[in-house]
N, C-alpha and C positions, 0 to 999 in steps of 0.2 A: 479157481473159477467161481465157486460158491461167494467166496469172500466178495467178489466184484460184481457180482448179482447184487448181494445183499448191500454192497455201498452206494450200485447206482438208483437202487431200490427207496434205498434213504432219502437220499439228493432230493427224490421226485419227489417223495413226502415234505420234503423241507419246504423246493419252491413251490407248489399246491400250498402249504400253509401260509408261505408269504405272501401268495396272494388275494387267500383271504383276509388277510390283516391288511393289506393295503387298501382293498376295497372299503372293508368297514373303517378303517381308519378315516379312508376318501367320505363316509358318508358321514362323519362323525361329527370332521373338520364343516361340511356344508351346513349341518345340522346347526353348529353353532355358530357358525357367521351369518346366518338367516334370522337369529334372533337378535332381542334389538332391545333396552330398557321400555318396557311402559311401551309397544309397540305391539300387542299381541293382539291382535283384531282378530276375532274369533269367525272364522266361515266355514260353510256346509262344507264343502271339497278340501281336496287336500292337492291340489293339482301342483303340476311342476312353473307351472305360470306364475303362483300366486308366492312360493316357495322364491321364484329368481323375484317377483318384483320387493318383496319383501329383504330381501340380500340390496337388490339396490337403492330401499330406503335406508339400510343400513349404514351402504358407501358415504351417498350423498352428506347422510347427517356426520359421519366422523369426519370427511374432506371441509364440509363447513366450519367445524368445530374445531379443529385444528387450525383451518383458516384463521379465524376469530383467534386463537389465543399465540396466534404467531404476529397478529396484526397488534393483540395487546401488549403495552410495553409491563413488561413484568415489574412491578414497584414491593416493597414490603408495605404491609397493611398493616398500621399499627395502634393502638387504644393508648392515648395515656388519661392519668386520673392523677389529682395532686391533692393534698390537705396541706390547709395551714392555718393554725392553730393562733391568737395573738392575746394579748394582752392591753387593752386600753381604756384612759380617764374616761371617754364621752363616745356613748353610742351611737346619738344623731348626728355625730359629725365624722363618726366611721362609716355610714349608711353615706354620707352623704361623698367619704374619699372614696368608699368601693363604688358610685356609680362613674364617679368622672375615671378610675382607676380600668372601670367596662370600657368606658368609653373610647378610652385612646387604645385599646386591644380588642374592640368590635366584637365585643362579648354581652353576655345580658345574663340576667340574673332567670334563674326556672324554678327555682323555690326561698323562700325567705321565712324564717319563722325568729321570736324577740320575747324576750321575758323583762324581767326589772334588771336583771344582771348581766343579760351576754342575747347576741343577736348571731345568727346561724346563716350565711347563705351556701347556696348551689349555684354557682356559675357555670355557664359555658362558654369560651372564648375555638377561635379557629387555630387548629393546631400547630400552624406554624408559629403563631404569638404566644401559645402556651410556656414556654421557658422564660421568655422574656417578663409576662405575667407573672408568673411564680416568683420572679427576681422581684420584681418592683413590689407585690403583693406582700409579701413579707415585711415590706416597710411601711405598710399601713400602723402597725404599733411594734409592741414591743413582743417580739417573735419567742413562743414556746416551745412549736412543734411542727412539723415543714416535712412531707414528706414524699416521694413522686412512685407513684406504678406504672407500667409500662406493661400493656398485654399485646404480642404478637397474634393478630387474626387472618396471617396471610391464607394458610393453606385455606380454613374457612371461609375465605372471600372471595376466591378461586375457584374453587369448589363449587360453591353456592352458583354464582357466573356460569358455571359448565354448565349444571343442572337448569340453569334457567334459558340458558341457548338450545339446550337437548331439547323442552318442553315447547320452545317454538318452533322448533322445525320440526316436531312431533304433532305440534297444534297445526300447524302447514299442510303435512301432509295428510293428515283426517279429515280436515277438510276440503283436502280432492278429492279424497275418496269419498266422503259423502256429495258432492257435485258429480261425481262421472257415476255414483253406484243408483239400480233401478230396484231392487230386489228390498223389500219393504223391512222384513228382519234385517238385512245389514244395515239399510238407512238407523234403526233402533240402535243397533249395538255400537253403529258411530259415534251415533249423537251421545250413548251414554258415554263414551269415549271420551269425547269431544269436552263433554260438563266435566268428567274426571281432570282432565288434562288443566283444562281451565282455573277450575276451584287449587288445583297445585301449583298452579302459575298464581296465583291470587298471594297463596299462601305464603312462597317463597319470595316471589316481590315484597310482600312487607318486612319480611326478616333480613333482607336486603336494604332496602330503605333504611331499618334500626342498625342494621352493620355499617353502615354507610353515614349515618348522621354524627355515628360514635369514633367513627373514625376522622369524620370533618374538621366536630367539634369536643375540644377537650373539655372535660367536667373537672370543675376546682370547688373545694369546701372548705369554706373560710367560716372559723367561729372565733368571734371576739366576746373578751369576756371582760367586765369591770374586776377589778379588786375585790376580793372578799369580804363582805360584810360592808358593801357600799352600793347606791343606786346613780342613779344622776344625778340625785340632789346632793351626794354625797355622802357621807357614814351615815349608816342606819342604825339607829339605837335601838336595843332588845325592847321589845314592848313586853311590860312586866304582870299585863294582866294575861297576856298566852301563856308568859313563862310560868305565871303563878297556876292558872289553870292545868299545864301538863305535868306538876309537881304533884297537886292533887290528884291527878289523874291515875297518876303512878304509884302514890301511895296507897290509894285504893285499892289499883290492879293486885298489888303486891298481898293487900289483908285478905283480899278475895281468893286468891292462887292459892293462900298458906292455909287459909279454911279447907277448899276443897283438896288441899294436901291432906290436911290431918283426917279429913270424911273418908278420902280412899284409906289412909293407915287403919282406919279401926275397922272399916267395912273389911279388907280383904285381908289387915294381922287377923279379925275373930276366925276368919271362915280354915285359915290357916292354920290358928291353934285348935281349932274346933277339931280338923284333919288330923292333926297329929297326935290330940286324945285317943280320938275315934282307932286307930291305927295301931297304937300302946293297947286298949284292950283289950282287943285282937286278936294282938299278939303275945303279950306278956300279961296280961292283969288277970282279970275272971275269968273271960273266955280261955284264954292264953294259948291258941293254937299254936305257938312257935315253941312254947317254954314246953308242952305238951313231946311235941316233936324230937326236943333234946332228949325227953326225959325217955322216948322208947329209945332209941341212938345208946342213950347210955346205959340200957339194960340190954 
């Protein structure tokens, strides 16, 4: 009889605990689907009103967001980047293949830099024309080095996407609630809201835009370079008064080093023999506290 006391005794303790665990579980679960990214609008109460309308910004904004990324056709997002490298007689008529070479692949040049020996551009061509450029581009001269990258930025451009959908229907709703709200502090805490929200949208739209241009338009780095030891005019002959000048130069350097070679040898052999006198008499000479030292030892 005892036994059956005590089990139905138990029972009751069990379901009493499962109850509390489902409540608090129940408030736990509400607790976190009331909250919301960058959604925390700070007010006096804490009422059950403001708690459900807050769950239903919540709704709204993932039903949208979902909407949106089920309407987008999912594509991979992808960067490429290409070098190539050439070899040619005449630069002004390389300058002059790489523009017709933009031209028929609706590309354009975004930086140019040219020395006596080799001319350097940065192009950008639209990236369905990128392979086909790359082909033909390498036949500008005589090809040394051709290489392509390829950077995958899908998740990041997706990503970014979500983030910038989340922040307009977050801009959306701050600003009803600044339209229907009377109470002069929360008009404040909106608007600071409101500028937050804004300045992140600002911020994220540009790094959009630069994800988006890189991904339009592919960037190619074309350097051509004359032969060595030639210009346009063709061979450049050593000019004998630079060479004669950097011989002297060098023979100079060279008497000067070996001076202040031998200045350090005497300066720091003296101070070093100096040391190792000073040390002998010390030790072993007149003073001789070590020969001193043998000499109790050995009596």
């Amino acid at each position: 009889m005892k036994k059956i006391i005590l089990v139905i005794i138990s029972l009751g303790f069990m379901f009493a605990s499962c109850g509390r665990n489902a409540k608090f579980a129940s408030k736990s679960t509400s607790s976190q689907f009331a909250m919301y990214e960058g959604a925390e609008i700070v007010m006096e109460d804490a009422e059950a009103e403001e708690v459900l309308a807050e769950a239903d910004f919540a709704d709204s904004a993932a039903i949208k967001i979902d909407a949106a990324q089920t309407s987008r056709e999912i594509e991979r997002k992808l960067i490429y980047t290409g070098h190539i490298s050439l070899g040619v007689e005449n630069l002004s008529e390389t300058k002059n293949a790489v523009e017709q070479w933009l031209k028929k692949y609706d590309g354009y040049i975004s930086n140019l830099s040219e020395s006596q020996q080799s001319v350097n551009f940065t192009v950008n061509v639209p990236q369905k024309n990128f392979f086909a450029a790359m082909d033909e581009g390498a036949s500008l001269g005589k090809i040394k080095n051709k290489n392509i990258n390829c950077r995958d930025v899908t998740e990041q451009f997706y990503d970014l996407q979500t983030r910038l959908d989340t922040r307009h229907i977050l801009l959306e709703r701050l600003q009803n609630y600044l339209a229907s709200s009377s109470n002069v502090k929360d008009l404040v805490e909106i608007e600071t809201k409101i500028n937050d929200v804004t300045s992140e949208l600002e911020q994220m739209q540009g790094n959009m835009n630069r994800l988006q241009k890189q991904i339009t338009f592919s960037q190619i780095e074309v350097q051509a370079m004359l032969p060595s030891g030639s210009n346009e005019r063709g061979f450049i002959f050593p000019d004998i008064k630079d060479g004669a000048r950097n011989l002297l130069h060098n023979i100079v350097s060279f008497f000067v080093n070996f001076i202040f070679v031998l200045i350090y040898v005497f300066i720091f052999g003296t101070l070093i023999v100096l040391a190792l006198i000073l040390i002998y008499w010390l030790a072993f000479g007149k003073i001789g506290l070590v020969r001193k030292l043998f000499d109790k030892i050995k009596k």
